[in-house]
C-alpha positions in Angstrom: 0.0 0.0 0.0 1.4 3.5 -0.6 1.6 6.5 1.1 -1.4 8.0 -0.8 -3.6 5.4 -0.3 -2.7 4.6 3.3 -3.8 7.9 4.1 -7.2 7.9 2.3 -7.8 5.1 4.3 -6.9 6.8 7.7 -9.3 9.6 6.8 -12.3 6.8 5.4 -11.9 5.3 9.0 -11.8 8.1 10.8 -15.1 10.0 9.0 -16.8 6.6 9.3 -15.8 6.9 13.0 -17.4 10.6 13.3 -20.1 9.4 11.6 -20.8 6.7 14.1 -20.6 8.8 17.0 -22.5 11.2 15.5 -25.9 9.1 15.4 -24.7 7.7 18.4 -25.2 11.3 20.0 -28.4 12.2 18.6 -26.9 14.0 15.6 -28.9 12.5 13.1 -32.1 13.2 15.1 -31.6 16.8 15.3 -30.7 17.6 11.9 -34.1 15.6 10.8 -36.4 17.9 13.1 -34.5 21.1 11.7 -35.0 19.8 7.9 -38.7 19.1 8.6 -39.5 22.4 10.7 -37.5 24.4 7.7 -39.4 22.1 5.1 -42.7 22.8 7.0 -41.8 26.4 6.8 -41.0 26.6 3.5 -44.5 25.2 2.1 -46.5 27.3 4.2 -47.5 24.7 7.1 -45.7 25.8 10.2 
């Protein structure tokens, strides 16, 4: 493996890792409510 592609896949494991902790946290729940109250919003419901 080279250099290059060693680091590509430090960086794929670490974002996956962020990702992971992300949802883990709640992340993923909190940007859904935002993008439905700004959808909402947007078409005149809320």
């Amino acid at each position: 493996m080279t250099r290059k592609q060693a680091l590509w896949a430090a960086l794929f494991c670490a974002a996956a890792v962020l990702i992971v902790l992300g949802v883990l946290n709640g992340g993923a729940r909190d940007v859904l409510a935002k993008a439905v109250k700004i959808c909402s919003e947007c078409i005149g419901l809320g």
